[in-house]
ROMI-279888 format. One record per residue (C-alpha): x negated, y, z. Coordinates in steps of 0.001 Angstrom, whole numbers. Each point is the difference from the previous one (the first is absolute). Layout:
BEGIN
@X: X, Y: Y, Z: Z $
...
This chain:
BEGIN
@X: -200103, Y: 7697, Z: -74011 $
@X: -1378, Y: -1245, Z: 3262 $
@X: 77, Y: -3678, Z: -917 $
@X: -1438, Y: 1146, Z: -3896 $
@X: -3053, Y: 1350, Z: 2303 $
@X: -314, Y: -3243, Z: 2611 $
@X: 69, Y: -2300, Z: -3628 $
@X: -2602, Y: 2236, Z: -1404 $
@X: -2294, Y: 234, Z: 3537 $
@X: 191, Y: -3587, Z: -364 $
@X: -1170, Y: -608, Z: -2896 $
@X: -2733, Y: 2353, Z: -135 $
@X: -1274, Y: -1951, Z: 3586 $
@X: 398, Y: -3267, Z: -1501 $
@X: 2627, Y: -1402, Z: 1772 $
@X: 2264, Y: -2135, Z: -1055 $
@X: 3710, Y: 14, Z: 1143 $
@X: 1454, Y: -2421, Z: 2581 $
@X: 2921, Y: -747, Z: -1654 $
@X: 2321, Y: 306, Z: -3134 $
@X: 2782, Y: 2671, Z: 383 $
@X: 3182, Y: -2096, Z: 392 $
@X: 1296, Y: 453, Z: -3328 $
@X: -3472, Y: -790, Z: -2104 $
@X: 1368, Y: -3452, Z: -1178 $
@X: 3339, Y: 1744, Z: -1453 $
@X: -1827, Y: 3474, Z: -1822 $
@X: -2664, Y: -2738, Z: -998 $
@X: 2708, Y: -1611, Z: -1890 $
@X: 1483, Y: 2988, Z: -1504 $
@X: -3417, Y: 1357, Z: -1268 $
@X: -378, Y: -3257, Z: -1674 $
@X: 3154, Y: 539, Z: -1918 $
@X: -218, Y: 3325, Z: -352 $
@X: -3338, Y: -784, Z: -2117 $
@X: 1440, Y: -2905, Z: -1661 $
@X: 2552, Y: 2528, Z: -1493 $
@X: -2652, Y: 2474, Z: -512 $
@X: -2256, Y: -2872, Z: -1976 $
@X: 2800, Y: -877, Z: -2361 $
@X: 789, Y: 3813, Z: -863 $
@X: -3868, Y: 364, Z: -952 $
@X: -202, Y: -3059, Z: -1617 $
@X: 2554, Y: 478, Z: -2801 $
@X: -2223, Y: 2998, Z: -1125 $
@X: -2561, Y: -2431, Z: -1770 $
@X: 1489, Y: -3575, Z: 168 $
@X: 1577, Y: 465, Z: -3247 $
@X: -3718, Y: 652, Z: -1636 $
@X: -999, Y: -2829, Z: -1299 $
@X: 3682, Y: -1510, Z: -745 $
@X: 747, Y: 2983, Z: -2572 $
@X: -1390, Y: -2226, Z: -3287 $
@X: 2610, Y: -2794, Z: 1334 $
@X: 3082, Y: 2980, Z: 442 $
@X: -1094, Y: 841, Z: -3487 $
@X: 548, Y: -2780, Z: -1830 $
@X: 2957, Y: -785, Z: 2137 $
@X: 2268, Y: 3134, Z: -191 $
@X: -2034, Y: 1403, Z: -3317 $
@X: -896, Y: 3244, Z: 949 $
@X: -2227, Y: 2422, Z: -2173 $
@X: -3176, Y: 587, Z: 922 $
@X: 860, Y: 3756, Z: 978 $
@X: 2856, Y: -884, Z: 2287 $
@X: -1778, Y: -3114, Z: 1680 $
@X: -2100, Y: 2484, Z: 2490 $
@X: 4176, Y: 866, Z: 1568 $
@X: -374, Y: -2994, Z: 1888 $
@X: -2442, Y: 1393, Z: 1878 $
@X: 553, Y: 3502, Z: -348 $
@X: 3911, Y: -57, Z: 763 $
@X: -689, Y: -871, Z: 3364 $
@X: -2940, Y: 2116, Z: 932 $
@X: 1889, Y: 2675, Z: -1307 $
@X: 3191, Y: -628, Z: 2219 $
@X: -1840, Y: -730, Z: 2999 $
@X: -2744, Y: 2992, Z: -467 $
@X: 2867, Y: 2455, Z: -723 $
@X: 2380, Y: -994, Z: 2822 $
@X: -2263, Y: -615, Z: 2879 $
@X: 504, Y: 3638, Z: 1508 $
@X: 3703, Y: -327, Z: 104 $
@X: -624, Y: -3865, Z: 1286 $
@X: -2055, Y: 1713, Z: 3115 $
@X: 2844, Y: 2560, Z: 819 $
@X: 2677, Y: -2165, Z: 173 $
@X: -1537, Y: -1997, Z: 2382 $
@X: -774, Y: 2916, Z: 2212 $
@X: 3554, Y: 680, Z: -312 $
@X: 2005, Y: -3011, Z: -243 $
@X: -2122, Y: -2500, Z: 2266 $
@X: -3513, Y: -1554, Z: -1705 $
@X: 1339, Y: -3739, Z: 551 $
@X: 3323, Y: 434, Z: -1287 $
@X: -1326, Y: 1719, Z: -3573 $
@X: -3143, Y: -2846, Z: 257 $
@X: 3328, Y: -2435, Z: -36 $
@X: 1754, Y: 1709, Z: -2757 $
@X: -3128, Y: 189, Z: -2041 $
@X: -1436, Y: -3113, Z: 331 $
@X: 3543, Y: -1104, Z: -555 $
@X: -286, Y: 1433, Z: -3381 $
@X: -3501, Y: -795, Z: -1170 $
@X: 1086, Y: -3709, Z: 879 $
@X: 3194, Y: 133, Z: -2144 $
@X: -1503, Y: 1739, Z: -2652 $
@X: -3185, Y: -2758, Z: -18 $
@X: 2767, Y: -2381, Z: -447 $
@X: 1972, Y: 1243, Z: -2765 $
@X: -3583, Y: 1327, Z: -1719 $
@X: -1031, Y: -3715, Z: -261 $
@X: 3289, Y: -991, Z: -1722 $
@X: -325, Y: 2702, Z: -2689 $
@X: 674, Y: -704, Z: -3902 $
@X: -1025, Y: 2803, Z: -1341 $
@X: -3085, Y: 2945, Z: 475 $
@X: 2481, Y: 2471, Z: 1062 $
@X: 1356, Y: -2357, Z: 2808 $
@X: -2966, Y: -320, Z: 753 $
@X: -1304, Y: 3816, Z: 321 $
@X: 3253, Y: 703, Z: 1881 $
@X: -515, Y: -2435, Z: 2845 $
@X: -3619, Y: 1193, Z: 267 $
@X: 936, Y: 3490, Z: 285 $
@X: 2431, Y: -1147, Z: 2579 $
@X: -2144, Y: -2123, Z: 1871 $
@X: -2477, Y: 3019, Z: 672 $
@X: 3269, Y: 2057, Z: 602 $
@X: 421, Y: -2508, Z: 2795 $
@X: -3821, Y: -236, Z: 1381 $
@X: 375, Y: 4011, Z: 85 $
@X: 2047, Y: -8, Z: 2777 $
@X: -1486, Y: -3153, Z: 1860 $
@X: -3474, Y: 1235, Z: -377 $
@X: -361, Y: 3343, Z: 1827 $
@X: 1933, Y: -1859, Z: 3264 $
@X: -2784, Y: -2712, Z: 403 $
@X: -2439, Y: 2025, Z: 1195 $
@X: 2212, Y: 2138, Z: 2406 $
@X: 1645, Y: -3801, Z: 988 $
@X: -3670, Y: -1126, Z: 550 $
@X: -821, Y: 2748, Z: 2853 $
@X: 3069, Y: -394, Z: 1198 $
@X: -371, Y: -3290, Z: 521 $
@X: -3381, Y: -316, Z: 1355 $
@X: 137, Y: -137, Z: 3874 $
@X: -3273, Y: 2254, Z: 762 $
@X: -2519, Y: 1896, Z: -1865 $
@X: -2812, Y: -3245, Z: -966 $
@X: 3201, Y: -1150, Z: -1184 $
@X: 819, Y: 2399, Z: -2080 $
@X: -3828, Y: 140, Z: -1294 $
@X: 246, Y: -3527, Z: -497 $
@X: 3478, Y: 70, Z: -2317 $
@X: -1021, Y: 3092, Z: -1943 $
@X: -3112, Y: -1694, Z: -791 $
@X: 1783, Y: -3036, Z: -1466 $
@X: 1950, Y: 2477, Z: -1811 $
@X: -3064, Y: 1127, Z: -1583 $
@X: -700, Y: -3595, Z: -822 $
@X: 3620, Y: -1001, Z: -1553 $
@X: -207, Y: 3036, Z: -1860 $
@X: -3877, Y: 63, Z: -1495 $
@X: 649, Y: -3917, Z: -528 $
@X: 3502, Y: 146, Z: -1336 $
@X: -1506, Y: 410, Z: -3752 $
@X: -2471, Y: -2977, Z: 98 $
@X: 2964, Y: -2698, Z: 1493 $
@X: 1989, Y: 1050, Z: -2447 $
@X: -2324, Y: -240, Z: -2866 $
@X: -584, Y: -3748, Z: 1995 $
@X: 4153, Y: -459, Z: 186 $
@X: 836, Y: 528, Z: -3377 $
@X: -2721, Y: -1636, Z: -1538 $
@X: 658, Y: -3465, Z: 1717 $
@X: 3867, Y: 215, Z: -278 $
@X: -375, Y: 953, Z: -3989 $
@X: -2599, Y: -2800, Z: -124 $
@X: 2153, Y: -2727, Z: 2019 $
@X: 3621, Y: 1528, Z: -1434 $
@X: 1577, Y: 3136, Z: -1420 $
@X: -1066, Y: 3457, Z: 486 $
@X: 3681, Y: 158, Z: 1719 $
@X: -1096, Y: -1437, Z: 2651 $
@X: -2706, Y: 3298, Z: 648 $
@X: 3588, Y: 1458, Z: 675 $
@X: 2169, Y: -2740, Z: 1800 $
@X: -2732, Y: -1040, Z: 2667 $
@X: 989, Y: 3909, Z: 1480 $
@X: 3873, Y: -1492, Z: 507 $
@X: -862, Y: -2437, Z: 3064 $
@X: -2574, Y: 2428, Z: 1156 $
@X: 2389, Y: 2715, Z: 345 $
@X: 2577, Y: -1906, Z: 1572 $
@X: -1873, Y: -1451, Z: 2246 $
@X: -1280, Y: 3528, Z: 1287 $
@X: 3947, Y: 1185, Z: -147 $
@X: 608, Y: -2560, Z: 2068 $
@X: -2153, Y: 692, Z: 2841 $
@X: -1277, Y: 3535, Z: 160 $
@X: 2914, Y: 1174, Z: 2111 $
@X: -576, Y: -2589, Z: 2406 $
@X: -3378, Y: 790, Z: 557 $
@X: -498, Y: 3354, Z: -1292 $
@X: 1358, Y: 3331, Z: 2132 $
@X: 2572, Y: 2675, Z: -1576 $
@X: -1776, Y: 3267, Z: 494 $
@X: 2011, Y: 3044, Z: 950 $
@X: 1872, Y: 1910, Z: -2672 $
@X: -1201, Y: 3467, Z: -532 $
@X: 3535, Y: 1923, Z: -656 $
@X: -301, Y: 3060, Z: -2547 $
@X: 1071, Y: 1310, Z: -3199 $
@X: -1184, Y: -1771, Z: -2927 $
@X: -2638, Y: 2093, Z: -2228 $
@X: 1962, Y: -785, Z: -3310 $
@X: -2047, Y: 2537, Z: -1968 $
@X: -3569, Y: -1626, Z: 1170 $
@X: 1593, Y: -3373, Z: -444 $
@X: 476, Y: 788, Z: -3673 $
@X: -2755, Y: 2225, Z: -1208 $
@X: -2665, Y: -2496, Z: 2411 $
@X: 1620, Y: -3166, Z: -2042 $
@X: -141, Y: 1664, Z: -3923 $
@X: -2946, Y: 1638, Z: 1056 $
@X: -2038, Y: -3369, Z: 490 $
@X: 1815, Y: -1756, Z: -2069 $
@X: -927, Y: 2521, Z: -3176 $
@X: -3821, Y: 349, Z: 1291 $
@X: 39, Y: -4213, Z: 145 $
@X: 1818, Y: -406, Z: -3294 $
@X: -2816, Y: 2491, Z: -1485 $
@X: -2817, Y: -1878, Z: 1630 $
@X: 906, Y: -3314, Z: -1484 $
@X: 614, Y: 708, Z: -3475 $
@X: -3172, Y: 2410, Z: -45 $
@X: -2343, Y: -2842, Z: -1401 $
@X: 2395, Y: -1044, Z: -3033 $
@X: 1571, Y: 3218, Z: -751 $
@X: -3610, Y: 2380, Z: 1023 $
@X: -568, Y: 2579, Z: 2353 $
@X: 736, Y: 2986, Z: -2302 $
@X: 3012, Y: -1394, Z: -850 $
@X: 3178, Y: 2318, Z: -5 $
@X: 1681, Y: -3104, Z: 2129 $
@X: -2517, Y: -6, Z: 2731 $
@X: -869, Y: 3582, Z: 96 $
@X: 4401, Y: 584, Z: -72 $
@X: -83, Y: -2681, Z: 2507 $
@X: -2527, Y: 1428, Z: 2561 $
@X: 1098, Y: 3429, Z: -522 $
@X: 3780, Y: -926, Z: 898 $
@X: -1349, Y: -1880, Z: 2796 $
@X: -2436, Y: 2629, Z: 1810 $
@X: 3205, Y: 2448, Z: -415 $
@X: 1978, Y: -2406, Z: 1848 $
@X: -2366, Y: -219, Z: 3178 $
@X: -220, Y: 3584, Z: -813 $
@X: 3843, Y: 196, Z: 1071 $
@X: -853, Y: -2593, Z: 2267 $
@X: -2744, Y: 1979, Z: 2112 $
@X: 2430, Y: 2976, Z: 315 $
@X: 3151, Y: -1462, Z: 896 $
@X: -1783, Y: -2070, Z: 2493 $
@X: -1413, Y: 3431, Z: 1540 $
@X: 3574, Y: 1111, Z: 573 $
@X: 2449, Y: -2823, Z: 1039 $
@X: 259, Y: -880, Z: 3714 $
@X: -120, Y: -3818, Z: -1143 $
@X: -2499, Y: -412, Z: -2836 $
@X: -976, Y: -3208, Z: -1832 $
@X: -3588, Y: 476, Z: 923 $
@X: -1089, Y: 2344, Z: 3301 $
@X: -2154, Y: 2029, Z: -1362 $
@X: -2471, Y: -95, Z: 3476 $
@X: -515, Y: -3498, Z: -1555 $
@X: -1913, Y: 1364, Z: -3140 $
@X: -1339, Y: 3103, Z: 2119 $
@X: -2118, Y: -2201, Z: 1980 $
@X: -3874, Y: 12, Z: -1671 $
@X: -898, Y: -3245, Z: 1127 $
@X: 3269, Y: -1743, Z: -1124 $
@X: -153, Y: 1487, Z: -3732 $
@X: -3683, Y: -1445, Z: 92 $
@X: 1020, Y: -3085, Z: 488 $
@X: 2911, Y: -466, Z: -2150 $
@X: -2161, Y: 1839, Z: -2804 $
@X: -3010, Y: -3119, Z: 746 $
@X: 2768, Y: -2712, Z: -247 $
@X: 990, Y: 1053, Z: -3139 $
@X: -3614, Y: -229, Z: -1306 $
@X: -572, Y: -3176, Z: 1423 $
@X: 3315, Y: -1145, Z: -1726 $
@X: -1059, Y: 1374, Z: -2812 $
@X: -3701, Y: -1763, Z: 7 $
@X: 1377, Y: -3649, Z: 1020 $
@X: 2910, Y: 247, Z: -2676 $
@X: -2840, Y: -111, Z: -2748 $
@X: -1580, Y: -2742, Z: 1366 $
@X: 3430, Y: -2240, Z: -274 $
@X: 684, Y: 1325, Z: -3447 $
@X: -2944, Y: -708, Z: -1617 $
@X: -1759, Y: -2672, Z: 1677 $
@X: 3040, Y: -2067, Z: -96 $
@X: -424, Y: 753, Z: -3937 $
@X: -3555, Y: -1076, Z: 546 $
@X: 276, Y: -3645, Z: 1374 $
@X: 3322, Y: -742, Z: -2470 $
@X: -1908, Y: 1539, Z: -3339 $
@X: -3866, Y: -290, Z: 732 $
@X: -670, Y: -2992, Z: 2512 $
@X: 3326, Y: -1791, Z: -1188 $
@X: 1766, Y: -931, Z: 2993 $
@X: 3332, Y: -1116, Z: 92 $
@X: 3147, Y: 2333, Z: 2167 $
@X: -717, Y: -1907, Z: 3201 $
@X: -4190, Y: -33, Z: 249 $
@X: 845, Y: 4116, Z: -1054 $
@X: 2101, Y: 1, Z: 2968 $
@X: -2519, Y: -1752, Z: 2614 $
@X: -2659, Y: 1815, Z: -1320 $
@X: 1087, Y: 2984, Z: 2629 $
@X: 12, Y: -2469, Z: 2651 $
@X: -3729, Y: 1573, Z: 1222 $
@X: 2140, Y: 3634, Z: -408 $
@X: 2989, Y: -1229, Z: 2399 $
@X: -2151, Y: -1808, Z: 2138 $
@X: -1839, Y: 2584, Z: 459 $
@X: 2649, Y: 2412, Z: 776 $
@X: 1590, Y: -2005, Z: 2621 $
@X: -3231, Y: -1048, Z: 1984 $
@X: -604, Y: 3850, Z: 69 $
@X: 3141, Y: 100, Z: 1639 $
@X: -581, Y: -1542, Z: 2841 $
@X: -2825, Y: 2081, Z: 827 $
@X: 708, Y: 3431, Z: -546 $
@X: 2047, Y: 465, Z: 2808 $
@X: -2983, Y: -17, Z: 2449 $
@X: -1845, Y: 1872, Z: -2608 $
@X: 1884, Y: 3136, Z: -438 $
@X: -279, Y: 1129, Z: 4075 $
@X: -3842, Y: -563, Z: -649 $
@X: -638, Y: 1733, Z: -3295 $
@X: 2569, Y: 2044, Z: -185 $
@X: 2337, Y: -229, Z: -3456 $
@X: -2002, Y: 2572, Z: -1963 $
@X: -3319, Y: -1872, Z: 137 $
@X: 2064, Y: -3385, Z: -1001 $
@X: 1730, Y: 1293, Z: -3157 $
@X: -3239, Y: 1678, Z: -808 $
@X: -2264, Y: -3105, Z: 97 $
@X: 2845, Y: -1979, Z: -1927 $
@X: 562, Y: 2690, Z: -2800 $
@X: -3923, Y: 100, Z: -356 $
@X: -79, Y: -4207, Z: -380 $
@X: 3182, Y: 610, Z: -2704 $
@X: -2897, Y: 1835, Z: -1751 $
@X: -2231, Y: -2703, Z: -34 $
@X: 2366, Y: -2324, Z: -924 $
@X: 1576, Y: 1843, Z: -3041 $
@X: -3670, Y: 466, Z: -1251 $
@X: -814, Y: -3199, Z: 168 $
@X: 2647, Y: -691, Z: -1988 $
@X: -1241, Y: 2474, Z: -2885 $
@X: -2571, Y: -2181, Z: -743 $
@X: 2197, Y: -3473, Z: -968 $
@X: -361, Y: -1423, Z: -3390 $
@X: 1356, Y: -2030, Z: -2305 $
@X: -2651, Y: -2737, Z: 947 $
@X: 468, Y: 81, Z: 3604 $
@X: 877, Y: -2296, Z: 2510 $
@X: 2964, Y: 268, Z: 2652 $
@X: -2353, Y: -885, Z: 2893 $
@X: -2663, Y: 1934, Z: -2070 $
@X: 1865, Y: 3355, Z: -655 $
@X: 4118, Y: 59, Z: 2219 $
@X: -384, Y: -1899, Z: 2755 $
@X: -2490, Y: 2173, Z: 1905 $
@X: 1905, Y: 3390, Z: -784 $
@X: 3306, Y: -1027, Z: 429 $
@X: -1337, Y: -1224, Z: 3911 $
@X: -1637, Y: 3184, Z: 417 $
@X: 3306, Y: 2300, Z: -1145 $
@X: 2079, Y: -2596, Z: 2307 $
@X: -1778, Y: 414, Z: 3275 $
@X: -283, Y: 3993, Z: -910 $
@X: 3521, Y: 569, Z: -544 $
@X: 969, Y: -2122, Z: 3440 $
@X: -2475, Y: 1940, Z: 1747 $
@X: 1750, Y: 3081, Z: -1210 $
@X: 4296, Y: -779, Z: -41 $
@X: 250, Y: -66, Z: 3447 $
@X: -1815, Y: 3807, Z: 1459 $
@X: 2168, Y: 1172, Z: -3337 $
@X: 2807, Y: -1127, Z: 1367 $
@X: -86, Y: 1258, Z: 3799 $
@X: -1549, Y: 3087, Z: -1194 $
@X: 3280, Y: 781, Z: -2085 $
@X: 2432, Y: -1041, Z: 2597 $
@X: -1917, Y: 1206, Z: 2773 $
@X: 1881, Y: 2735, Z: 1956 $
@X: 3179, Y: -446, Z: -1886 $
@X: 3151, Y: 296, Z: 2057 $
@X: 2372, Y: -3055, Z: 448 $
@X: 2911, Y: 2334, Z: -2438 $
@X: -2642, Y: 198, Z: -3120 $
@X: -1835, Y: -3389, Z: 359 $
@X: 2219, Y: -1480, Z: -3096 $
@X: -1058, Y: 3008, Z: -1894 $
@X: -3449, Y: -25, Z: 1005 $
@X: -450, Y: -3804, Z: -1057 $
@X: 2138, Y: 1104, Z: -3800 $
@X: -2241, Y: 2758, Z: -402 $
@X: -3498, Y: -2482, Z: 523 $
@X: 1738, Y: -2489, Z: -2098 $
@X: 993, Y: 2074, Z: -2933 $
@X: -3315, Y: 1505, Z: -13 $
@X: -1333, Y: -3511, Z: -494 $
@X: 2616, Y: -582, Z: -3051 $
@X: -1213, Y: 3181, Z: -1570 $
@X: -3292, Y: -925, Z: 310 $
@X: 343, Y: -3153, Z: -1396 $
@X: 1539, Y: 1421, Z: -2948 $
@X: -2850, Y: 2897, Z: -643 $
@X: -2494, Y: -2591, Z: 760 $
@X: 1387, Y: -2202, Z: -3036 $
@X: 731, Y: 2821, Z: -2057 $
@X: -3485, Y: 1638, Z: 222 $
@X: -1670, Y: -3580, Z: -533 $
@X: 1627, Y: -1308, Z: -2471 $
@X: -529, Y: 3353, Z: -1913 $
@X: -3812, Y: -280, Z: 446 $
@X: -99, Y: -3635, Z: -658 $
@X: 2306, Y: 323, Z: -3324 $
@X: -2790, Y: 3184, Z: -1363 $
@X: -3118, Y: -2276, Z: 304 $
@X: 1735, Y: -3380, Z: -1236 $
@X: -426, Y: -2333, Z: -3118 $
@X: 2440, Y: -1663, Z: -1871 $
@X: -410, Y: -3858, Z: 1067 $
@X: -2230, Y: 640, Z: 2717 $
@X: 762, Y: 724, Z: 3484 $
@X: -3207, Y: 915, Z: 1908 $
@X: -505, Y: 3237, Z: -2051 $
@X: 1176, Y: 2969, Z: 1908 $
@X: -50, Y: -1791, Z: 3487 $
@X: -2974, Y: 1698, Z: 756 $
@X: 1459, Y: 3263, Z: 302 $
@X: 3080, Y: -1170, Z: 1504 $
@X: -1670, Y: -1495, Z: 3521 $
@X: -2323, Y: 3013, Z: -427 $
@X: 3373, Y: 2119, Z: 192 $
@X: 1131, Y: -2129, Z: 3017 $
@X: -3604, Y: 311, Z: 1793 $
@X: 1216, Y: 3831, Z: -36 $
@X: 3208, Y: -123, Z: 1333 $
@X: -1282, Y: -1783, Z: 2679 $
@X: -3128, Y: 1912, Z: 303 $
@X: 3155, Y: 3269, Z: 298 $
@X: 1109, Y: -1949, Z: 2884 $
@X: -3080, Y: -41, Z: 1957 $
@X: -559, Y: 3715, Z: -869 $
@X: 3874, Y: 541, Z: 1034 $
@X: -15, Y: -2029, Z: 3326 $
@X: -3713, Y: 1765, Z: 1051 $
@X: 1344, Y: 3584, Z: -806 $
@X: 3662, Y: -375, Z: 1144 $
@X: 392, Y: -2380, Z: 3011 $
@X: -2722, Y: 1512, Z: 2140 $
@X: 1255, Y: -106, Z: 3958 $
@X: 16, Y: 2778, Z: 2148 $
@X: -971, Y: -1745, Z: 3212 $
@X: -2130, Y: 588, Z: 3001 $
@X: -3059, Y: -2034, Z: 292 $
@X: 1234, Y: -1906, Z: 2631 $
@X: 3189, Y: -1001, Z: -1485 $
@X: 1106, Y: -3330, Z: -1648 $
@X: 606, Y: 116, Z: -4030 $
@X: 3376, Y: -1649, Z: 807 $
@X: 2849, Y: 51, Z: -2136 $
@X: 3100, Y: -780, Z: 1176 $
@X: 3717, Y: 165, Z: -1259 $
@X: 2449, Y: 1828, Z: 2447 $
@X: 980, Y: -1899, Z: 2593 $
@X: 3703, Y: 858, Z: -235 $
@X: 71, Y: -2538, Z: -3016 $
@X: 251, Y: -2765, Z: 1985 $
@X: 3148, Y: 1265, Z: 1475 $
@X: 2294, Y: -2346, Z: -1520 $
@X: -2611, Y: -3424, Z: 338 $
């Protein structure tokens, strides 16, 4: 803890340090593949967007069973990121972020050689099967990695970055490889990604210590159904409705299931989730304002991808670079909020961003069918890009912050399956409140009210993050937040 404090005293004098720690060049390294991984996983999410009309007339699916694509993998990798997280806590975080990238790779490859829609579902499913057990290790392999705390600021912030960005370079991916050749190839460029990270993360990237223990089978079950039944609800709300006796059955079999969950957790010496990690105020606050942002930025993809393809008439690849400003964005906010968050403190940061969100999503209320790209998406999508990097980051320490080195893995499944499931509420509610207000042939009727329901959610996260994360500090002390120390054990 003594050289966490010298770091901090440091900083907060404006000093710089004399030299890099003697292993910067190798964890620099492994935090770059670490996040290369970690782009690829977030990626596959939305690169298959705007190749789905190609798919279509390629492997003839219905229009009711095209959405699988997409769904089929959020599902798997929503529903199995809990389990992912323990089993790295358990088994070693590099060895299951081997064995899963392992399969997402595999399955990318034999997904872009399918014949039929089935083939095609089942290597999805697979392939977030595969990014469920690679995903919850990056983070814990990220502050493991990272030599000293700026470090560690520095790598969680690009993981903010990767993972806020993920959905824009995807959108940019798949439109240029479905424009230049197949939509296969949204698939098969994953293959020498992944094998190039297979290849080097061991050399580059630390084992961290195994955390011996019995295995919570019981939590491992009802955690998995129990998201994957709340998911499966969430995305066939909008075609089947919200009253129906599938969603309702759905959510009601899933809320028993973390029902089951909460209790056996309570009782086993070695649960799935510790429950001090959902005890703490200020960690619920923050997982409960990612899931709004998630939620607000999801609607943005969905429909103003729909906007720029149906309304202005561009093409997969000018849909795809249209998020440039919203990546760009991102990633220059990156770079900065490392030095911001010891200044203003991560409350104040997520506030500010989840109150420009607002701006942005009502801006975007007011596009029409006559607009303009420059006129009426350019300006809001730059807005909700520099919001949401100036937010990712104090989300992300705030969540891990405090967690001990045995339940990081479990810390990072439980952030990242609260951004699944808010991705899939997000969608769910918007597309709902778009579909009551459209037109038949039309497609700006009923936006309105959709960006004005995203404007909410993220106007609930600035309510959430003012009422939930306040810090109880003395005056005189720093609004640092810092990850435990003891991660960095096995850098």
């Amino acid at each position: 803890m003594s050289s966490a404090l010298s770091t901090r005293n440091s900083h907060a004098s404006g000093d710089l340090p004399t030299q890099l720690p003697a292993n910067a060049g190798r964890a620099a390294t492994g935090i770059a593949i670490v996040l290369m991984a970690q782009l690829m996983l977030v990626l596959d999410v939305a690169v298959m967007n705007v190749a789905l009309p190609r798919i279509d007339t390629d492997l003839g699916f219905g229009p009711a069973s095209l959405s699988w694509v997409l769904n089929s993998y959020t599902l798997a990798f929503g529903g199995l990121l809990l389990l992912g997280g323990r089993l790295g806590d358990v088994r070693g975080r590099l060895r299951l972020f081997e064995i899963g990238l392992g399969v997402f790779t595999l399955f990318s490859l034999l997904g872009g050689l399918a014949q039929s829609p089935e083939q095609l579902i089942i290597a999805r499913a697979l392939q977030g099967a595969g990014a469920a057990m690679a995903a919850p290790s990056v983070l814990a392999l990220l502050t493991t990695s990272a030599p000293d705390e700026a470090a560690r600021n520095r790598a969680l912030a690009l993981f903010g970055a990767v993972s806020s960005a993920g959905a824009t370079i995807g959108l940019l991916v798949g439109g240029a490889v479905t424009d230049i050749g197949s939509w296969r190839w949204t698939l098969f460029i994953n293959v020498p990604i992944g094998i190039a990270v297979l290849a080097s993360a061991r050399r580059f990237v630390s084992e961290t210590r195994r955390r011996p223990g019995r295995f919570d089978l019981v939590g491992a079950v009802t955690a998995t159904l129990g998201a994957v039944a709340v998911v499966w609800s969430l995305i066939g709300a909008p075609e089947h409705g919200w009253l129906s006796v599938r969603t309702i059955g759905g959510l009601v079999v899933g809320l028993a299931l973390i029902a089951v969950l909460a209790r056996t957790e309570l009782r086993h010496p070695h649960p799935l989730i510790q429950p001090h990690l959902v005890r703490n105020r200020r960690r619920v606050a923050a997982l409960a304002t990612m899931a709004l942002v998630i939620g607000a930025n999801l609607s943005m993809f969905f429909l103003v991808v729909q906007y720029d393809e149906r309304v202005l008439a561009l093409g997969p690849l000018a849909t795809g670079a249209a998020f440039l400003p919203f990546s760009l964005a991102v990633f220059g906010m990156s770079r900065i909020t490392p030095q911001l968050i010891s200044w203003m403190g991560a409350r104040t940061m997520i506030m500010v961003g989840s109150g420009a969100l607002v701006v942005a999503y009502l801006w975007l209320s007011q596009i029409s069918a006559t607009d303009s790209y420059f006129g009426a998406v350019f300006g809001p999508v730059l807005i909700a890009g520099l919001a949401t990097g100036f937010i990712f980051m104090p989300i992300t320490t705030t969540v891990l912050g405090g967690v001990e080195p045995e339940h990081a893995g479990s810390a990072s499944g439980l952030l990242q399956t609260t951004q699944q499931l808010g991705s899939a509420v997000g969608v769910a509610v918007i597309v709902s409140i778009y579909a009551t207000g459209a037109v038949p042939g039309q497609f700006v009727p009923g936006v309105k009210a959709a960006f004005l329901t995203s404007a909410a959610f993220s106007l609930a996260a600035f309510v959430v993050a003012a009422a939930g994360l306040r810090e109880r500090r003395t005056p005189s002390e720093p609004a640092v937040l810092e990850i435990d120390p003891e991660l960095v054990d096995a850098a």
